[in-house]
N, C-alpha and C positions, 0 to 999 in steps of 0.2 A: 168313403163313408165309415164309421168310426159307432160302436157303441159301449154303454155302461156298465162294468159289473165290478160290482162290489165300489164302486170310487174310484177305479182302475180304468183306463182310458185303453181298450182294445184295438185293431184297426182286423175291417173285413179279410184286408186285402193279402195277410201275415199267412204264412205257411197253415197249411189245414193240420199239422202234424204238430205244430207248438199251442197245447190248448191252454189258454189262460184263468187264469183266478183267480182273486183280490189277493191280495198284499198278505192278510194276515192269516190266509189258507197256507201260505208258506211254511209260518208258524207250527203248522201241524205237529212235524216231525220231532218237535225237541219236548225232550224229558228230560229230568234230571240225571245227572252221568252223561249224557250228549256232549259230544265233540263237536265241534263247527268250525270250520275254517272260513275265517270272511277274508276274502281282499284286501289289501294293502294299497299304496298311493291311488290313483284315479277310478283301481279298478275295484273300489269300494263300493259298496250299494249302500246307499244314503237311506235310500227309501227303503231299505229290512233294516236299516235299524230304528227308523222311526215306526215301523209296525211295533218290535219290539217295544220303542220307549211308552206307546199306547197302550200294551198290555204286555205290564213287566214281569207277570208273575209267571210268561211262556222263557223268561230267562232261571228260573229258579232251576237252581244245581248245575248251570250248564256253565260248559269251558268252553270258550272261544278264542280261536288260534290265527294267528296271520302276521302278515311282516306289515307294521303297519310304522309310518315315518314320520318324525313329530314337524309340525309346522302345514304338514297334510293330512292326515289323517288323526282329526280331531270326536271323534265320536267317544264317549265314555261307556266302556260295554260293562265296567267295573260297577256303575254307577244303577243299572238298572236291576240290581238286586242284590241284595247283601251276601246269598250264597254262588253267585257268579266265580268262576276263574278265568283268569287268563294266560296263556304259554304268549311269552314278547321275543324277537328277536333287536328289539331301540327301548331305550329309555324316552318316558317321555312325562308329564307331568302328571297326565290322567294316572300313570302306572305308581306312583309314587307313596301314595295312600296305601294299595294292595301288596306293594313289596313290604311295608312295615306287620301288616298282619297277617301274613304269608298264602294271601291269595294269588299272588302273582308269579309263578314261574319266568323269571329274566334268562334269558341264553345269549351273550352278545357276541355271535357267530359271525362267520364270513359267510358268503353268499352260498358252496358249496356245504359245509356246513347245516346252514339253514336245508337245504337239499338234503340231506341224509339225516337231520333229525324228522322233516316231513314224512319223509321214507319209512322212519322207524315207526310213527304215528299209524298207519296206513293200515287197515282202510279207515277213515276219518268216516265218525257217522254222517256227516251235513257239510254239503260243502256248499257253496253261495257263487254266483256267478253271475257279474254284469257285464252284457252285450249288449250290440246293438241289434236292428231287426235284423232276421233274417234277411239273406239274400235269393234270388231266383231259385236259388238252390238248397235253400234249409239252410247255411253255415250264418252264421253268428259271429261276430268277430267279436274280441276283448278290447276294443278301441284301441288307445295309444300305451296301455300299461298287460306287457303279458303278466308280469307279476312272478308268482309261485303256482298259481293255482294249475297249472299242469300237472306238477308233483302229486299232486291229490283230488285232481277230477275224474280218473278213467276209475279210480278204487273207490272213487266211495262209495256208501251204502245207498245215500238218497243225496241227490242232485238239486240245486236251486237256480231257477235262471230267473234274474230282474233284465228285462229287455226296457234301455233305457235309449229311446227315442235321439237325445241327445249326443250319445258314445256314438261315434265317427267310424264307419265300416274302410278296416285293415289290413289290409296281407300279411299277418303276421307269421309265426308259424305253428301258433295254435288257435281253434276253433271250436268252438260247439256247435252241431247238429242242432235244430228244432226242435229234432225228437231225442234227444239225447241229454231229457232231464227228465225228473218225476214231479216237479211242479214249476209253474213258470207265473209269471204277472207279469203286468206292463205297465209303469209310472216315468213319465218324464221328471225326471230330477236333476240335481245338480250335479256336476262330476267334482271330487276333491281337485283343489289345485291348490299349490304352493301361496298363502298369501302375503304381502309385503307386508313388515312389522316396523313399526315405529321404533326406532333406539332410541334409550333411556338415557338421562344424561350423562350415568357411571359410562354406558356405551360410549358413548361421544368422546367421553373423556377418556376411556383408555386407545382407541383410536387413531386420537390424533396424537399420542403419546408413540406409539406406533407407529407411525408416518413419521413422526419426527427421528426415530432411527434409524429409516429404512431409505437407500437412494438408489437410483435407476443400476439397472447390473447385480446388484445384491442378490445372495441364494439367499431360499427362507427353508428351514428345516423347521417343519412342526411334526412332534411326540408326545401322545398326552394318554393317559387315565386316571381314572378316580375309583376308591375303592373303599368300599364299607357292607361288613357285615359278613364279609366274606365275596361280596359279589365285586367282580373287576370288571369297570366298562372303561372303553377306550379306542383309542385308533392309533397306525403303525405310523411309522417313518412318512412323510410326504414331503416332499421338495420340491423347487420351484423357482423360478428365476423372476425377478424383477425386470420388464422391461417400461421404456418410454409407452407413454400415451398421446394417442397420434391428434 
């Protein structure tokens, strides 16, 4: 048995300890100067940022923070208000616009890195978090993407859990309690995934330009960055061997 609030899809049967409330009760907590840290790859909530895109002016002054990875995580948090910021650890195209007029703080960190800038942040006013339902026992798992959100759930001020029907219950090696948020809702949504992109014809054509110098047995050493404005993004040494396909 299952009922209505707010437009949010509840279920009886969900821990007495995780109490629900529409989508855009979530909203509450942010003022301008607000910190937020949203999820990155799968463990994104779709559905707070579509409360958001509904009523953009709960984005006004606020900075939103996460490792968020282009070709997954496609939401514009940039886009939903003109005084919005954002702290990035990936370039991506949404960020592109906000690096020219310096709303965008870039970091292009390594993974512990990213860790010890989180750390330095801490305690993050609003952190967001999607799980799936509870289990028999109150625990919530973060489906298939632990993410970062470790680094900055036990400190923060105010807690957000989106319990998304859909996120797949994990043994990972972190969890949320039921009760171990200060507001929670429930929306079946989508979960990001990686989507296939069409290549372009310049694609095609460098490629197979590509292929044409590369034969079975070959190392490939790829090193690359690009730098403007002062800002260096890039990646180190990767290597790799060519073999047969079977």
């Amino acid at each position: 048995m299952g009922r209505q609030i707010g437009g949010v899809q509840s279920f009886l049967h969900m821990s007495a300890s995780l109490r629900l409330s529409p989508s855009a009760a979530a909203l509450d907590p942010l003022r301008p100067g607000t910190t937020v840290f949203v999820p990155g790859m799968s463990g994104e909530s779709l559905a707070f940022f579509e409360a958001l895109a509904r009523d953009p002016e709960r984005a006004d002054g606020v900075t939103f923070v996460g490792v968020h990875f282009p070709g997954v995580n496609r939401c514009d948090y940039l886009g939903l208000h003109p005084s919005v910021r954002q702290r990035a650890y990936f370039m991506s195209p949404a960020l592109r616009d906000g690096l020219s007029t310096g709303r965008v703080d870039l970091l292009p960190l390594d993974y512990p890195g990213i860790v010890r800038d989180l750390g330095r942040l801490c305690p993050i006013d609003v952190a967001v978090a999607q799980v799936s339902p509870p289990d028999e026992h109150g625990m919530c798992s973060l489906g298939v993407s632990q993410d970062f959100l470790p680094s900055v759930w036990n400190s923060a001020k105010f807690r957000i859990v989106h319990v998304n029907p859909r996120l797949p219950h994990t043994r990972g090696s972190f969890a949320v309690h039921a009760s171990d948020c200060d507001a929670a809702f429930e929306s079946d949504s989508p979960i990001p995934t990686l989507q296939d992109e069409i290549p372009d014809a310049a694609a095609l054509h460098h490629a197979a330009l590509v292929a044409s110098l590369i034969e079975d047995g070959d190392t490939i050493i790829l090193k690359a960055h690009a730098e403007k404005d002062g800002v260096r993004i890039g990646f180190g040494e990767c290597k790799g061997k060519i073999i047969p396909a079977e």
